[in-house]
PyMOL commands that place a pseudoatom at each C-alpha (Angstrom):
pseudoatom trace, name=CA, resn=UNK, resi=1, chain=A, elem=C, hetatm=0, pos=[-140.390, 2.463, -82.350]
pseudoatom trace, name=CA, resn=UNK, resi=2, chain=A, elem=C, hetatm=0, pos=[-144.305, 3.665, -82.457]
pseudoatom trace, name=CA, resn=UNK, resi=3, chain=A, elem=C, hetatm=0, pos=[-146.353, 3.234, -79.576]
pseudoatom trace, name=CA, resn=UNK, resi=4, chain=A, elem=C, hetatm=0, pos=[-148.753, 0.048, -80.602]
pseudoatom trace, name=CA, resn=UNK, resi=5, chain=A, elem=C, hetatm=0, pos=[-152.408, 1.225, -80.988]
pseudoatom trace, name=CA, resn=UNK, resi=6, chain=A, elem=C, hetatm=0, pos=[-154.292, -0.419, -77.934]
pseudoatom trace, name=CA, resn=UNK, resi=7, chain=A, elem=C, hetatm=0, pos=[-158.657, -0.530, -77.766]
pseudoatom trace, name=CA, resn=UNK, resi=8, chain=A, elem=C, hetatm=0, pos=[-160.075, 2.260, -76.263]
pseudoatom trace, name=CA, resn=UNK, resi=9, chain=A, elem=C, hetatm=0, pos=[-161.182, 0.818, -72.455]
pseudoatom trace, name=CA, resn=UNK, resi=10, chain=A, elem=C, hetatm=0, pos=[-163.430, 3.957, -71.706]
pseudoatom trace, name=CA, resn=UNK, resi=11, chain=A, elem=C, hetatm=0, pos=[-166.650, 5.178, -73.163]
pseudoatom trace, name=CA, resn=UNK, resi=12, chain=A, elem=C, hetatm=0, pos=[-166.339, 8.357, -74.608]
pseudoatom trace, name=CA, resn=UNK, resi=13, chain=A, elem=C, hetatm=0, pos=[-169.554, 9.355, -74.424]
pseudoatom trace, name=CA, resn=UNK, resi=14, chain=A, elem=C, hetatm=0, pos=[-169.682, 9.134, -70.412]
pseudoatom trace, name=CA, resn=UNK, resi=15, chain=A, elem=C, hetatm=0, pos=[-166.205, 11.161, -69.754]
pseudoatom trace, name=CA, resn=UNK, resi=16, chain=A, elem=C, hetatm=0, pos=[-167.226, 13.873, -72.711]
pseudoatom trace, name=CA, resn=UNK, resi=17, chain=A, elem=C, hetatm=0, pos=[-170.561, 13.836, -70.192]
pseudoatom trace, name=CA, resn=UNK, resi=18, chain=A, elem=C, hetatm=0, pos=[-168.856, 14.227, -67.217]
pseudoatom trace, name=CA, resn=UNK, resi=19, chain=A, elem=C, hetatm=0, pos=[-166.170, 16.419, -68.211]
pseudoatom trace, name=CA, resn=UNK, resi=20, chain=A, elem=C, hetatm=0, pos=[-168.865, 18.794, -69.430]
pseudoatom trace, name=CA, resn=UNK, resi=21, chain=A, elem=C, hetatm=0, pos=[-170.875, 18.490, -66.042]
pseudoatom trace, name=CA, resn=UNK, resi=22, chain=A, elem=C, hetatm=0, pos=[-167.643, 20.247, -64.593]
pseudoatom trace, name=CA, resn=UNK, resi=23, chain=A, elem=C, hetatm=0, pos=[-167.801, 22.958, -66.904]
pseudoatom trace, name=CA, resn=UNK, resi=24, chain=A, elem=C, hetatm=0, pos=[-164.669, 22.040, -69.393]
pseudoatom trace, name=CA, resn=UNK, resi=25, chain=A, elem=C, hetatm=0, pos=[-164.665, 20.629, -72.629]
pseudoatom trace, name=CA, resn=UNK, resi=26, chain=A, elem=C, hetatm=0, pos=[-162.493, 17.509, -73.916]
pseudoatom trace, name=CA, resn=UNK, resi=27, chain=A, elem=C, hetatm=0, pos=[-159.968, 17.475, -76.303]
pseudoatom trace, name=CA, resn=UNK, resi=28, chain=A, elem=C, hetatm=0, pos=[-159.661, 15.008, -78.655]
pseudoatom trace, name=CA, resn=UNK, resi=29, chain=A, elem=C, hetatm=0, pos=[-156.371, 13.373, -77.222]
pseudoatom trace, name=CA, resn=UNK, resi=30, chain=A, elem=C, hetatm=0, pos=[-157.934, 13.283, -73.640]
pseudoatom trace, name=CA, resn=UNK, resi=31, chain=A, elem=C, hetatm=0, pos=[-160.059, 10.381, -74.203]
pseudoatom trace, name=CA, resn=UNK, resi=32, chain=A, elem=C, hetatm=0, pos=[-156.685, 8.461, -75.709]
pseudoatom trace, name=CA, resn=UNK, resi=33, chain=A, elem=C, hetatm=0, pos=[-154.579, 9.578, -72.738]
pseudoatom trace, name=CA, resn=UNK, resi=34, chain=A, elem=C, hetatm=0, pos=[-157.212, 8.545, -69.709]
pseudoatom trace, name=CA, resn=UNK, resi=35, chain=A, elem=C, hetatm=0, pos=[-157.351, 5.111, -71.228]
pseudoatom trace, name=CA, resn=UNK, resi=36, chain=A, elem=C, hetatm=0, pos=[-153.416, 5.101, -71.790]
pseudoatom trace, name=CA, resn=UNK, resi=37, chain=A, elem=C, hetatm=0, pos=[-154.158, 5.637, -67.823]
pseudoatom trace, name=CA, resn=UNK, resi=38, chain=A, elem=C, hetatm=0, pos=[-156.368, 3.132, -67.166]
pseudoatom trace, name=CA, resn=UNK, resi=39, chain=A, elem=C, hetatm=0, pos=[-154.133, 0.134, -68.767]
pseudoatom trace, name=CA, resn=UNK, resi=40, chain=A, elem=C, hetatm=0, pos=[-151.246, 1.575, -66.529]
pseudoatom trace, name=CA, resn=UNK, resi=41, chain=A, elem=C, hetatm=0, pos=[-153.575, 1.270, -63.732]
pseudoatom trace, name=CA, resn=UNK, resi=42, chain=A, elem=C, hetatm=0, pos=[-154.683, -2.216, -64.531]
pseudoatom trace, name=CA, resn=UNK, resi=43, chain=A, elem=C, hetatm=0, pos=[-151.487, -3.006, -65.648]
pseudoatom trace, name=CA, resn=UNK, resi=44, chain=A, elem=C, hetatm=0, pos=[-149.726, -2.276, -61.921]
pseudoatom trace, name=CA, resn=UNK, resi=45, chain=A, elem=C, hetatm=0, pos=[-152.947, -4.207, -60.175]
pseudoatom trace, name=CA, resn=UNK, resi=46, chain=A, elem=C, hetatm=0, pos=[-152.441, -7.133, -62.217]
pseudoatom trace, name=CA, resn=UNK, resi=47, chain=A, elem=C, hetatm=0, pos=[-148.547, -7.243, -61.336]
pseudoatom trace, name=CA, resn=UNK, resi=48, chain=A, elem=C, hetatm=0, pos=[-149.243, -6.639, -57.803]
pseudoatom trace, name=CA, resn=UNK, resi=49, chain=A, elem=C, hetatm=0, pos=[-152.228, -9.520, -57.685]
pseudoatom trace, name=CA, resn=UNK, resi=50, chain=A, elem=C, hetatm=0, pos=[-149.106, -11.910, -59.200]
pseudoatom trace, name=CA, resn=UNK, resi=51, chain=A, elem=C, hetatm=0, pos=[-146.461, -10.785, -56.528]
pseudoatom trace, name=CA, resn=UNK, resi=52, chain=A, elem=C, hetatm=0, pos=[-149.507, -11.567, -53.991]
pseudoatom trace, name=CA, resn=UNK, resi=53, chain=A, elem=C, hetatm=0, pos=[-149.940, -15.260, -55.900]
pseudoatom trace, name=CA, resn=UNK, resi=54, chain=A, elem=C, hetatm=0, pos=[-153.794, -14.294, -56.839]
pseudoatom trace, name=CA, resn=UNK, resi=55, chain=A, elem=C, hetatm=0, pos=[-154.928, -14.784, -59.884]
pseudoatom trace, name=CA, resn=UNK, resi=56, chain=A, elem=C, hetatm=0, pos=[-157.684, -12.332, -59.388]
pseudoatom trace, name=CA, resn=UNK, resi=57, chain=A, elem=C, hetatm=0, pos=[-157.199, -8.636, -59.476]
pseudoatom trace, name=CA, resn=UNK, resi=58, chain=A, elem=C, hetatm=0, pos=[-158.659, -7.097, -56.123]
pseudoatom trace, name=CA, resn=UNK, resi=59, chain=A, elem=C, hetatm=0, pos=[-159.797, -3.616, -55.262]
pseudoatom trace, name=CA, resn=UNK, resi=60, chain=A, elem=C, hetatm=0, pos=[-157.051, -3.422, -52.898]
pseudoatom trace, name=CA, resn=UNK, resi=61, chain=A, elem=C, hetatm=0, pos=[-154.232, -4.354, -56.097]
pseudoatom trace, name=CA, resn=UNK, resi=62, chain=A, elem=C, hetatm=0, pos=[-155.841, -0.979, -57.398]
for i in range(1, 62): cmd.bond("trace and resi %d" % i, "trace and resi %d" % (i + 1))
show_as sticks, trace
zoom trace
């Protein structure tokens, strides 16, 4: 089954900047990939604010 197309939930022009402050370049996937990354991440806080009975997602879930 394909992989549902999700929003993109960084700004490309800010990592392109920063990865080219560190000398590199980006490939085109990268930018999919970090915010395949990021919904993980924010997908585990938001479970772990639920075990924790919050409704609000904390540094500390992160």
């Amino acid at each position: 089954m394909a992989k549902k197309k999700r929003e993109a939930l960084v700004v490309a022009s800010k990592v392109k900047a920063y990865i080219k402050g560190q000398k590199m370049m980006t490939s085109s996937e990268a930018l999919e990939a970090i915010s395949d990354r990021v919904y993980d991440l924010l997908d585990a806080a938001a479970a772990r604010a639920k075990a924790n009975r919050r409704s609000t997602v904390k540094a500390q879930d992160l």
